[in-house]
Residue, then its C-alpha position, 0 to 999 in steps of 0.5 A: x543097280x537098276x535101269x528105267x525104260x519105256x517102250x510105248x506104255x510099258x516100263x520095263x525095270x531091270x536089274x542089270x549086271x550078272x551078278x545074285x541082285x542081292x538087295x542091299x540098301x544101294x539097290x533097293x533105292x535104286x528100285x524105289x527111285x525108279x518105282x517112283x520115277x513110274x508112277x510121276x510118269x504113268x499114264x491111263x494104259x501104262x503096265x510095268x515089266x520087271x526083270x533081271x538080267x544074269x542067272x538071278x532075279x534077286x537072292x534076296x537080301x545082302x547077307x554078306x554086307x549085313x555081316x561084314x559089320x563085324x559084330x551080332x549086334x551090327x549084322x542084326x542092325x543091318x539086317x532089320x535096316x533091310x528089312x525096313x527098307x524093303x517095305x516101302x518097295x512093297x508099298x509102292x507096288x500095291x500102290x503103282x497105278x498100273x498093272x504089273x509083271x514079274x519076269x523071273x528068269x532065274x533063281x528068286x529067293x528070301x527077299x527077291x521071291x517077295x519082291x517078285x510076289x509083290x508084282x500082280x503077275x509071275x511069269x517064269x522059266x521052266x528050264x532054270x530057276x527055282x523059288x525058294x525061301x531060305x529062312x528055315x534052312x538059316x534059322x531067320x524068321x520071317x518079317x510080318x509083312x513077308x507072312x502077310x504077302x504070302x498069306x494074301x497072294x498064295x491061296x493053297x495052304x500047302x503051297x504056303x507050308x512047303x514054301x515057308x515050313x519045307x524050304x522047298x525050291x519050286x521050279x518053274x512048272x510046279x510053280x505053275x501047277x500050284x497057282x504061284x506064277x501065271x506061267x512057265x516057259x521054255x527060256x528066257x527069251x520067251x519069258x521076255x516075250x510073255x511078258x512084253x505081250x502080256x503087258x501089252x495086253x494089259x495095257x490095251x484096256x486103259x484102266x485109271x490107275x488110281x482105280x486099279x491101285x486102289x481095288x489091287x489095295x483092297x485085295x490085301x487088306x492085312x499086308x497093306x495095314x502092315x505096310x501103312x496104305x490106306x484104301x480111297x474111294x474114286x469114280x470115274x465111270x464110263x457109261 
């Protein structure tokens, strides 16, 4: 599952237990639950951090419960079910009224590769670890929204052809070369210490956060159309 702190400004959401974090319907309410949790509590300077702890961020969706169904058309079910629960994840990070980070310090792949993406920042490991998305090696196509989200964060198409076409796993400095994370660091701790700094950093300009959502939305016009999110408009200037 999941837990929920705050230190000062910053949340920091953490995958806890030392297991992949596979997202199955039991983990991703608990992300949600505590997405919205931070945004009842979020105030002007806020930033969230998310992290995991074990060798995985995320490896992506529960494959292993979507086909003990016992049947193709159950695992297929389940696996749409996933998928369609993972939206509103993705929604909720356009629509989070802070800045956010994405603290990777070990393997994200498929599903959590886009959870991590889905945040406005990548920090990540150089010494283990790997971006990876699996779905041509396991003949999986990808959902529209998964399609749109790389379209619209990574903007080299090379990039984009050997993560989806290639299955390349991306460690932490290429990653770092090719535009996809912020930075790399040496290990973990100093990727929590990034973070943190980094979070810190952000949340010293205390931007309004509806403000901040709504330009982070407009970034992203087709996967926020995909995701149902619409764009508004608010003034609140500091002259």
């Amino acid at each position: 599952m999941c837990t929920l702190e705050k230190h000062g400004n910053l949340f920091i959401l953490t995958l806890t237990g030392d297991d992949q974090h596979r997202l199955n319907p039991n983990l991703i309410s608990s992300i949600l639950s505590a997405l919205s949790e931070v945004k009842v509590q979020s105030t002007r300077g806020s930033a969230l951090i998310t992290l995991a702890q074990g060798k995985f961020f995320s490896n992506g969706f529960d494959l292993d419960w979507a086909q003990s169904s016992g049947s193709k058309q159950g695992t297929e079910e389940r696996l749409n079910y996933m998928v369609e629960s993972l939206k509103p994840v993705v929604a909720a990070l356009l629509n989070l009224p802070m800045p956010t980070i994405s603290a990777v310090t070990g393997h994200a792949a498929a599903a959590g590769f886009v959870l991590a993406l889905s945040h406005d920042y990548v920090i990540m490991r150089r010494d283990r670890g790997v971006l990876y998305m699996p779905e041509v090696d396991i003949d999986l196509t990808l959902p529209d929204f998964f399609a749109a989200l790389f379209r619209e964060k990574i903007g080299a198409a090379s990039a984009r052809r050997d993560l989806l076409l290639r299955g390349l796993k991306m460690k932490g400095d290429e990653a770092e070369k090719r535009g996809i994370v912020e930075a790399a660091y040496d290990n973990e701790a100093k990727v929590r210490e990034a973070s943190v700094r980094m979070g810190e950093d952000l949340a010293k300009r205390k931007w309004e956060g509806e403000v901040y959502a709504e330009i982070r939305k407009g970034l992203y016009p087709e996967l926020c159309g995909i995701l149902g999110l619409t764009t508004k408009v608010f003034a609140y200037p500091r002259l």
